[in-house]
N, C-alpha and C positions, 0 to 999 in steps of 0.2 A: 504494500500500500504506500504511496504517495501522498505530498502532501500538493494544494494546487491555491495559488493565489485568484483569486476575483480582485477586478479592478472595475469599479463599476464608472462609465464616463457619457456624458451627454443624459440628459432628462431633466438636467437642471432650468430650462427655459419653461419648459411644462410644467415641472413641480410649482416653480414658484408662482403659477395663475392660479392655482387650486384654492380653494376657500376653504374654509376651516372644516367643514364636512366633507369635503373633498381628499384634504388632504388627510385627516383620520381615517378614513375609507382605503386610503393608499396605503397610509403607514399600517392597518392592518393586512393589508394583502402582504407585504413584506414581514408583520410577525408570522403570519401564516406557514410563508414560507420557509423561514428558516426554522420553524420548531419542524416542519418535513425533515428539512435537513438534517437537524438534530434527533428525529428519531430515528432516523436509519443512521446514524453514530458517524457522518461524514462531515458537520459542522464543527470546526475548530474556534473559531471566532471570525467577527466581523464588525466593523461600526463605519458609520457616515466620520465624513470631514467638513471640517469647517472649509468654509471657503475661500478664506483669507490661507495666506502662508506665503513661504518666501523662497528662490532659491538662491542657493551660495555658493561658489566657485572661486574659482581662483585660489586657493588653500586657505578661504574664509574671508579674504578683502574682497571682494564683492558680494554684496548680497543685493538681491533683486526682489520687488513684489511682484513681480512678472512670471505669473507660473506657464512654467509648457505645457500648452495645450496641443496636442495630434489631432488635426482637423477641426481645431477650434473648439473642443471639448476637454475639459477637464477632468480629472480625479476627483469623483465625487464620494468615494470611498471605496471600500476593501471588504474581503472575506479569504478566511482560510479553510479550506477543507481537503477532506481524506477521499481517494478515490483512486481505483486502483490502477486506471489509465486515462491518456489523455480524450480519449470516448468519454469514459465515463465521467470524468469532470464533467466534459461538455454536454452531455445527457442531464447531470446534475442543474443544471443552469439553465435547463430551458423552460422552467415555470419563472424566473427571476420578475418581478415586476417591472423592473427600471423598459423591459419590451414596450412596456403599455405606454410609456413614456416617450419613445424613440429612441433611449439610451442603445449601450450594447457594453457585453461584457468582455474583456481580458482576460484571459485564462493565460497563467504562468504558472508553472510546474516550478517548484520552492526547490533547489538541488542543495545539497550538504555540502559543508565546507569542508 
Protein backbone atom coordinates (compact mmCIF):
# COMPACT_ATOMS: atom_id res chain seq x y z
CA UNK A 1 0.00 0.00 0.00
CA UNK A 2 0.93 3.51 -0.93
CA UNK A 3 0.43 6.52 0.30
CA UNK A 4 -1.10 9.32 -2.48
CA UNK A 5 -1.33 13.17 -2.08
CA UNK A 6 -4.67 15.01 -3.36
CA UNK A 7 -4.08 18.54 -4.30
CA UNK A 8 -7.35 19.97 -4.77
CA UNK A 9 -7.09 23.23 -7.39
CA UNK A 10 -9.68 25.48 -9.02
CA UNK A 11 -13.51 25.63 -7.57
CA UNK A 12 -12.56 28.57 -5.66
CA UNK A 13 -14.52 31.01 -8.01
CA UNK A 14 -17.60 28.98 -7.59
CA UNK A 15 -17.36 28.23 -3.99
CA UNK A 16 -17.18 31.64 -3.18
CA UNK A 17 -20.80 32.71 -4.96
CA UNK A 18 -22.59 30.14 -2.67
CA UNK A 19 -24.72 31.54 0.04
CA UNK A 20 -24.72 30.30 3.21
CA UNK A 21 -27.10 27.33 2.54
CA UNK A 22 -25.25 26.75 -0.38
CA UNK A 23 -22.31 26.52 0.95
CA UNK A 24 -23.37 24.12 4.09
CA UNK A 25 -24.98 21.81 1.46
CA UNK A 26 -21.33 21.67 -0.05
CA UNK A 27 -19.40 21.41 2.91
CA UNK A 28 -21.56 18.57 3.78
CA UNK A 29 -21.08 16.63 0.55
CA UNK A 30 -17.29 16.91 1.32
CA UNK A 31 -17.84 15.41 5.08
CA UNK A 32 -19.67 12.86 3.26
CA UNK A 33 -17.08 12.05 1.43
CA UNK A 34 -14.26 11.78 3.39
CA UNK A 35 -15.88 9.63 6.24
CA UNK A 36 -16.32 7.04 2.71
CA UNK A 37 -12.92 7.42 2.61
CA UNK A 38 -12.33 6.99 6.19
CA UNK A 39 -14.35 3.85 6.38
CA UNK A 40 -12.66 2.00 3.90
CA UNK A 41 -9.27 2.82 6.00
CA UNK A 42 -7.71 4.98 2.89
CA UNK A 43 -8.01 8.59 4.44
CA UNK A 44 -4.98 9.70 6.18
CA UNK A 45 -5.71 13.26 6.51
CA UNK A 46 -6.66 16.27 4.63
CA UNK A 47 -7.62 20.08 5.28
CA UNK A 48 -8.52 23.38 3.14
CA UNK A 49 -5.94 26.26 2.82
CA UNK A 50 -6.20 29.49 3.43
CA UNK A 51 -5.67 31.60 0.68
CA UNK A 52 -3.21 33.86 1.52
CA UNK A 53 0.52 32.51 1.67
CA UNK A 54 3.79 33.37 0.39
CA UNK A 55 6.50 31.99 -1.73
CA UNK A 56 10.27 32.02 -0.83
CA UNK A 57 13.29 31.54 -2.99
CA UNK A 58 16.32 32.60 -3.24
CA UNK A 59 17.72 30.67 0.14
CA UNK A 60 14.97 32.85 1.91
CA UNK A 61 15.69 36.75 0.42
CA UNK A 62 12.96 36.66 -1.59
CA UNK A 63 9.61 36.17 -0.59
CA UNK A 64 6.66 36.78 -2.73
CA UNK A 65 2.62 36.98 -2.15
CA UNK A 66 2.59 35.62 -5.44
CA UNK A 67 1.41 32.15 -5.32
CA UNK A 68 1.90 29.68 -8.51
CA UNK A 69 -0.93 29.05 -9.97
CA UNK A 70 -0.86 26.14 -13.04
CA UNK A 71 -3.50 27.40 -15.26
CA UNK A 72 -4.44 30.11 -13.01
CA UNK A 73 -5.80 27.97 -10.35
CA UNK A 74 -4.43 27.55 -7.11
CA UNK A 75 -3.94 25.05 -4.10
CA UNK A 76 -6.84 25.19 -2.58
CA UNK A 77 -6.00 22.33 -0.33
CA UNK A 78 -4.72 18.68 0.22
CA UNK A 79 -5.44 15.19 1.25
CA UNK A 80 -3.45 12.10 2.04
CA UNK A 81 -4.55 8.67 1.46
CA UNK A 82 -3.60 4.95 1.34
CA UNK A 83 -4.34 3.12 -1.98
CA UNK A 84 -2.74 0.43 -3.20
CA UNK A 85 -2.07 1.90 -6.89
CA UNK A 86 -2.16 4.71 -8.90
CA UNK A 87 -5.91 3.33 -10.39
CA UNK A 88 -6.97 3.09 -7.28
CA UNK A 89 -6.20 6.59 -5.84
CA UNK A 90 -7.68 7.65 -8.87
CA UNK A 91 -10.98 5.50 -8.47
CA UNK A 92 -10.71 6.99 -4.83
CA UNK A 93 -11.21 10.49 -6.18
CA UNK A 94 -13.96 10.32 -8.31
CA UNK A 95 -16.82 11.16 -5.82
CA UNK A 96 -14.49 14.21 -4.73
CA UNK A 97 -16.80 17.23 -4.72
CA UNK A 98 -14.41 20.03 -5.65
CA UNK A 99 -16.16 18.13 -9.70
CA UNK A 100 -19.28 19.95 -8.99
CA UNK A 101 -17.36 22.99 -8.75
CA UNK A 102 -15.13 22.72 -11.82
CA UNK A 103 -12.08 22.01 -9.70
CA UNK A 104 -9.80 18.89 -10.46
CA UNK A 105 -7.75 16.85 -8.45
CA UNK A 106 -3.72 16.16 -8.39
CA UNK A 107 -2.94 12.95 -7.55
CA UNK A 108 0.87 12.42 -6.34
CA UNK A 109 2.11 9.32 -5.17
CA UNK A 110 4.05 10.47 -1.46
CA UNK A 111 7.70 8.32 -2.27
CA UNK A 112 10.08 7.68 0.88
CA UNK A 113 13.02 9.32 1.56
Amino acid sequence: MSRYMYLFRGGDARTHQLNDQENASHMKEWELWMNMLSEKGALIEGMPLSREGRCVSNEGSQVSKDLHAEGGTSVGGFMIVNADNFNQAVELSRGCPIFHKDGEVEIREIKPM
